[in-house]
C-alpha positions in Angstrom: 15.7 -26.6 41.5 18.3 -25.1 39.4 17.2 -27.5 36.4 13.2 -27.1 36.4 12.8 -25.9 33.1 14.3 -29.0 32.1 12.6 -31.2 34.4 9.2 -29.8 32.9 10.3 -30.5 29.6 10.7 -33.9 30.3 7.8 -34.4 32.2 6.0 -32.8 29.2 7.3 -35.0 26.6 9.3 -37.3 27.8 8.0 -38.7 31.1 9.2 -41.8 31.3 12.4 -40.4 32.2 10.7 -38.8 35.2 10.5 -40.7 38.4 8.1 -40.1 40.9 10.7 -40.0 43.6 11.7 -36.6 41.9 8.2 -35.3 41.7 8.1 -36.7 46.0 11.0 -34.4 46.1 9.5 -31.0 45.0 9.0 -28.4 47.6 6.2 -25.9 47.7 7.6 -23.0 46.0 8.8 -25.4 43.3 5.2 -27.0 43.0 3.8 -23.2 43.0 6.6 -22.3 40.2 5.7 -25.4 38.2 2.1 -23.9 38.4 2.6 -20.6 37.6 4.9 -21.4 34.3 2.3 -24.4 33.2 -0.2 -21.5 33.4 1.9 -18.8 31.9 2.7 -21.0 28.4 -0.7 -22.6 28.6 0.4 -26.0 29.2 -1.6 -27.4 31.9 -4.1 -29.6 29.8 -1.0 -31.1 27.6 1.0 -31.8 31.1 -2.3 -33.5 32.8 -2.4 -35.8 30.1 1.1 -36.8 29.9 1.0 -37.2 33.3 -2.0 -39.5 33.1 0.1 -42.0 30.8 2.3 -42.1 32.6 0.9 -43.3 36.1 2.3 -40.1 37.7 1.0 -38.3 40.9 1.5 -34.7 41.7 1.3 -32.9 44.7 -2.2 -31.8 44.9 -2.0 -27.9 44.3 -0.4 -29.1 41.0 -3.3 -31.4 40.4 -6.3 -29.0 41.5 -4.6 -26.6 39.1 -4.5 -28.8 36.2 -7.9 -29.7 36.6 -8.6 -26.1 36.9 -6.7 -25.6 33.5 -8.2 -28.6 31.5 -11.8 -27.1 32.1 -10.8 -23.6 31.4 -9.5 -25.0 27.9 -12.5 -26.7 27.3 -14.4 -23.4 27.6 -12.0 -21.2 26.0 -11.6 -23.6 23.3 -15.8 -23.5 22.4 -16.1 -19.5 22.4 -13.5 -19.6 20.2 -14.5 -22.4 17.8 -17.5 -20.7 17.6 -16.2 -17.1 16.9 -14.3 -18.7 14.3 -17.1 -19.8 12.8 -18.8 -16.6 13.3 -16.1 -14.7 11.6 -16.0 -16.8 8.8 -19.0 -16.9 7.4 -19.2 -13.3 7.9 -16.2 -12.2 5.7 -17.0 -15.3 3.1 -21.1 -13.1 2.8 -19.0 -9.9 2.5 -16.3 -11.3 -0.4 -13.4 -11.2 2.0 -11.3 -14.1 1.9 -9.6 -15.6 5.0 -7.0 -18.2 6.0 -7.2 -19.4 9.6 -3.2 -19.1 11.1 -1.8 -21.4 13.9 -4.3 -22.5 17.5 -7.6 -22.7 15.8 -6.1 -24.7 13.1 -3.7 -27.2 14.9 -5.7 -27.2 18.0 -9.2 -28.7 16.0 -7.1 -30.7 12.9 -4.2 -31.9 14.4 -4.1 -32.4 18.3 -6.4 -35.4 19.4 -8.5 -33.5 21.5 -8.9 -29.7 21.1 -8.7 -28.7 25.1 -4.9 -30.1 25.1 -4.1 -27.2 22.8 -5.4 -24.0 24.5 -5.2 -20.9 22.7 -4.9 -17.3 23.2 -6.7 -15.4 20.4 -7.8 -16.3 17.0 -5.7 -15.5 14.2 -6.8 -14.9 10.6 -4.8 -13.7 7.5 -6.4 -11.4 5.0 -5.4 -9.3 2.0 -4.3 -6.3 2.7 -6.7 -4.7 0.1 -9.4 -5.6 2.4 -8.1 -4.5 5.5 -10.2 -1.4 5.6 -13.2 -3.4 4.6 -12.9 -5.7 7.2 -12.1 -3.8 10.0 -15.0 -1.5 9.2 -17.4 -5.0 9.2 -16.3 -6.1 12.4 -17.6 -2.4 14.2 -20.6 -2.8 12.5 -21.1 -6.3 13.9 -20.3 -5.8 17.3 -16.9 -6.3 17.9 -14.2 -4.2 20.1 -10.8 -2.5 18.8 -9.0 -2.6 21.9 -7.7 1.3 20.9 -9.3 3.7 18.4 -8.4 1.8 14.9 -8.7 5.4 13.0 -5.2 6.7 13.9 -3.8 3.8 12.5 -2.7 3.4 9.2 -4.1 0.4 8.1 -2.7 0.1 4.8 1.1 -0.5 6.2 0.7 -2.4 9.7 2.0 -5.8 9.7 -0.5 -6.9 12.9 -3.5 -5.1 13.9 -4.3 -4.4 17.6 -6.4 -6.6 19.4 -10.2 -6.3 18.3 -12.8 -8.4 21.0 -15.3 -9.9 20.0 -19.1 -9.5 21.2 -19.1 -9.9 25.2 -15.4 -9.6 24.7 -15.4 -13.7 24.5 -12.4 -13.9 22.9 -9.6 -11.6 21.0 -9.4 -11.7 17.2 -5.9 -11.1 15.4 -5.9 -9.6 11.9 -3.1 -10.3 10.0 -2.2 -8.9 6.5 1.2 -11.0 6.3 2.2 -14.0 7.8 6.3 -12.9 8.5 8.1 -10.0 9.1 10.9 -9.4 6.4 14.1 -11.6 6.2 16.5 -10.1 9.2 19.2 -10.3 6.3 17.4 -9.7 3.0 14.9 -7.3 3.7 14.3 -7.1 -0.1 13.3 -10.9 -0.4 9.1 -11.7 -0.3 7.7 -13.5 1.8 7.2 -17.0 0.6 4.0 -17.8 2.5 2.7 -14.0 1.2 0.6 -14.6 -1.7 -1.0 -11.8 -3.5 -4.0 -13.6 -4.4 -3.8 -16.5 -1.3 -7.5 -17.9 -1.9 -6.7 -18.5 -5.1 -2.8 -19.6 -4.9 -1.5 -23.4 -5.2 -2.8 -26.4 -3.7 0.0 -26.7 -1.7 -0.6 -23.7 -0.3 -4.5 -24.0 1.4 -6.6 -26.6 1.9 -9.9 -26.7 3.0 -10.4 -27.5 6.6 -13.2 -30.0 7.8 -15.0 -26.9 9.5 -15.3 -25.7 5.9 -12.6 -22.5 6.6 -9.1 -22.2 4.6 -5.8 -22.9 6.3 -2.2 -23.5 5.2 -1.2 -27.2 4.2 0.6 -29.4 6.7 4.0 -28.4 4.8 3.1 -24.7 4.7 2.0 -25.1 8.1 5.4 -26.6 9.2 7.1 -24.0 7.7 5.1 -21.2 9.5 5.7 -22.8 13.1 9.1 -23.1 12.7 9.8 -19.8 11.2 7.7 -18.6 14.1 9.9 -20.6 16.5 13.1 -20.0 15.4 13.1 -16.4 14.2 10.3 -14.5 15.2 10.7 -15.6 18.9 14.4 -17.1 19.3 12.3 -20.5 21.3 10.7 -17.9 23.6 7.4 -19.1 22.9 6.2 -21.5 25.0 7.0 -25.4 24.5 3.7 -25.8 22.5 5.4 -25.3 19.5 6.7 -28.8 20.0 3.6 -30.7 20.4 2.5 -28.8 17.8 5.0 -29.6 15.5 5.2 -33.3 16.7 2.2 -33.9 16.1 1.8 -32.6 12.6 4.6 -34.9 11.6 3.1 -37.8 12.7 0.2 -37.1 10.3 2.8 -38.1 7.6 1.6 -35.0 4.8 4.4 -32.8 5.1 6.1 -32.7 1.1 9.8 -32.7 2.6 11.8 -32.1 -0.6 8.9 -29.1 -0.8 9.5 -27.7 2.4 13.4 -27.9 2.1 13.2 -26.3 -1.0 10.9 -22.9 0.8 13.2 -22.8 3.4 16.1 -22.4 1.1 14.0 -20.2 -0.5 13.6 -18.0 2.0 16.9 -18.5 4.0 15.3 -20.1 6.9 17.4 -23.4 6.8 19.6 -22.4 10.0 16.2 -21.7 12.3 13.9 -24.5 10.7 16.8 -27.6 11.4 17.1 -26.3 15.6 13.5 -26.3 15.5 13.4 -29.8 13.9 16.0 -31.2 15.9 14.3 -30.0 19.0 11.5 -31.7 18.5 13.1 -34.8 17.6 14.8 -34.6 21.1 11.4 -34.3 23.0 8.9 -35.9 20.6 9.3 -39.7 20.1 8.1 -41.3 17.0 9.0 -38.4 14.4 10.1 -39.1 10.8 12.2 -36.0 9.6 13.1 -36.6 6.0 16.6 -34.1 6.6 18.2 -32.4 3.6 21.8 -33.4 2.0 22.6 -29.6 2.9 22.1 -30.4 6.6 25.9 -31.0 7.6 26.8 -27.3 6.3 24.6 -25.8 8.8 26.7 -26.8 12.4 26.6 -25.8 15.3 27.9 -26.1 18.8 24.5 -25.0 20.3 23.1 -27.2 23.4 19.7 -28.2 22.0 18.1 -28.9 25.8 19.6 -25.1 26.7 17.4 -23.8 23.5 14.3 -25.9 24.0 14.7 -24.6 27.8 14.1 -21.0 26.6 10.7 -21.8 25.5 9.9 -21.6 29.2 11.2 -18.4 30.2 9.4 -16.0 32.4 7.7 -13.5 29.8 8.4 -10.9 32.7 12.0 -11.5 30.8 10.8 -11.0 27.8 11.7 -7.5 26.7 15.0 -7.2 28.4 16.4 -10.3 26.8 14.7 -8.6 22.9 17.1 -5.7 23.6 20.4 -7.9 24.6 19.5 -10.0 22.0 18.9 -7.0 19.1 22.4 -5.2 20.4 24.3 -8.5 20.0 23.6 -8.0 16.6 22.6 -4.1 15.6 25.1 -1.3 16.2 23.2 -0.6 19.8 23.0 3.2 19.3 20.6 2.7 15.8 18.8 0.1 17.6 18.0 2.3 20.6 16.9 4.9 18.2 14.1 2.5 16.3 12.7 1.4 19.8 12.4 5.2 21.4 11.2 6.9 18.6 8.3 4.9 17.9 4.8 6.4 16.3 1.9 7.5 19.0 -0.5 4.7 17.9 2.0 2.0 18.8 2.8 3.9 22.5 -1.0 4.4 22.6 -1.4 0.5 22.2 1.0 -0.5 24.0 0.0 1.5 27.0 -3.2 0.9 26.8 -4.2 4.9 26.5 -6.1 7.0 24.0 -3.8 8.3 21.5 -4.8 11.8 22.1 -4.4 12.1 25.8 -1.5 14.2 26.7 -1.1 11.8 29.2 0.7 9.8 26.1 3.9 12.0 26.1 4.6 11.4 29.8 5.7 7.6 28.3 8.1 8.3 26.4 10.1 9.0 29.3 8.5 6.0 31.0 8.9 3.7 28.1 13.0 3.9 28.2 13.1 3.7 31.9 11.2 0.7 31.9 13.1 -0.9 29.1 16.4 0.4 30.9 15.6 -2.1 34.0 14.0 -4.8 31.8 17.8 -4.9 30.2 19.4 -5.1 33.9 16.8 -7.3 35.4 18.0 -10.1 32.5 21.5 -9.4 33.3 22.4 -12.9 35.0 19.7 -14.7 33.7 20.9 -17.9 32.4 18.6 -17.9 29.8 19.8 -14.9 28.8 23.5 -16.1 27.0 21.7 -19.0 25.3 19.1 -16.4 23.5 21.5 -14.7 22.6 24.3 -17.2 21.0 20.8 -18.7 19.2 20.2 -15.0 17.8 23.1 -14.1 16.8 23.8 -17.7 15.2 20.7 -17.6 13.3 21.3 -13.6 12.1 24.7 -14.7 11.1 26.0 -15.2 7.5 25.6 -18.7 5.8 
């Protein structure tokens, strides 16, 4: 089924347009492809339940998985609740202040019931004056760099490696700033960045009901679609609309506010596709648009972008190069991914930093992007990421 992406969209969010004579239909290896990508974008508790209201049956591989993945959630969702918790009371005895990022939040404040928005890890921003300080607590306390932390310089890394906690339960994410810099002002701050966050505008943090900091609902709109839009061009798995849709629906976004950022910050193009998306899949969502919207066409098929948010992540890399060339001068570009520092290789290999071992990838390292670029080559997902990319890196 040339059209599955799609057909999981709609069976994710819009399922009334699903009939069960289609679902009849599916052959094995389309069942076992459903399965695998529900698993691979963590979307097997959010599909069970639409599926459920529906009055929908699957075929029963589908179902046992499902079942498998709502219990799983359920679990995963508990260890890392309770991390969380962990974590925070830890840095608030030590005088480091946190703001909880993305799943922990939206999963526990915003979805109705945690499980239907499994996560991955546990993100938390901090100051990067404390990055040092924090680090060093969590060693003391039991928890895991997933590579030695001392080769790293700590004081200039946007995203730390992974550190596990205790029994490796779950991974933590340390975060020092929310975005990377604007692709075409690399000179403009961050608008979610604040110097002093804890302290910083109400409009900024509130306090969540599990007595932790986290970014308002507008803020937190903002984020997601930035995160959407630019950071992964859609490839990010179709929470991002359920997340979204749902934090509409609580009605506390300050529209003229979060207009205003993303002028700001030049995110207008990226935020409006986002929004639009999820106006196409998510029914009962009041967008308050901005009088600029009409400046910021396009002829961009909104189903073909929201369609990318399921591709496979083997994909991933090949389709960040084509992508990057569409828009860099390709021999620059080539240069900033080969030369990169050992502790990045090291990480990314999953190898100590001084093994000699290191050196032998990076001859692997271009090879393996070399075929990841042909492997994407008639993708037809491919195309579409890259007309979004280059659309969104182009000039107002």
């Amino acid at each position: 089924m040339d059209q599955l992406p799609l057909f999981l969209l709609d069976l994710l969010f819009r399922p009334e347009n699903v009939r069960q004579l289609q679902i009849d239909n599916l052959n094995e290896e389309e069942v076992s492809l459903l399965a695998r990508t529900c698993a691979q974008h963590r979307i097997g508790p959010l599909l069970s339940e639409s599926i459920k209201k529906a009055n929908l049956s699957v075929p029963d591989t589908l179902s046992d998985y499902l079942t498998k993945a709502n219990k799983k959630s359920i679990q995963r969702y508990l260890a890392i609740q309770s991390e969380l918790i962990a974590i925070n009371k830890l840095f608030s005895e030590n005088e480091i202040p946190l703001v909880v990022l993305k799943g922990a939040v939206i999963s526990s404040d915003v979805y109705p019931s945690p499980h239907l928005r499994p996560m991955r890890d546990l993100d938390v921003l901090i100051e990067r004056k404390d990055t040092k300080k924090a680090v060093q607590l969590l060693k003391d306390n039991g928890y895991t760099p997933e590579i030695n932390l001392d080769v790293f310089d700590l004081d200039a890394t946007k995203d730390f490696p992974n550190i596990y906690s205790p029994h490796r339960r779950c991974i933590i994410e340390l975060h020092i700033q929310v975005l990377d810099s604007h692709p075409k002002r690399p000179d403009l701050l961050d608008v979610l960045d604040c110097k002093e966050f804890a302290k910083s505008a109400s409009d900024i943090l509130k306090h969540s009901k599990y007595n932790y900091h986290h970014f308002s609902d507008t803020i937190m709109l903002l984020h997601l679609a930035i995160h959407a839009s630019y950071s992964h061009t859609f490839n990010c798995g179709p929470l991002f609309i359920s997340d979204i849709g749902m934090l509409i629906q609580r009605n506390e976004v300050n529209w003229p506010r979060f207009w205003e950022l993303c002028e700001e910050g030049q995110w207008t193009k990226g935020c409006l596709i986002t929004l639009q998306i999820v106006e196409l899949y998510w029914s009962n969502v009041t967008i308050d648009w901005p009088t600029s919207q009409d400046s910021f066409t396009h002829n961009l098929n909104l189903s073909s972008i929201a369609a990318l948010s399921l591709q496979n992540l083997e994909y991933k890399e090949g389709i960040g190069l084509r992508k990057n060339i569409a828009t860099q001068h390709w021999f620059i570009y080539a240069l900033k991914k080969l030369i990169i520092p050992k502790a990045n290789l090291a990480r990314a290999y999953n190898i100590e930093v001084t093994s000699w071992k290191l050196y032998l990838f990076y001859i692997i390292r271009p090879f393996n992007r070399l075929m990841s670029f042909f492997r994407t080559k008639n993708d037809p997902d491919t195309k579409t990421s890259v007309q979004v990319h280059t659309y969104l890196e182009s000039k107002d």
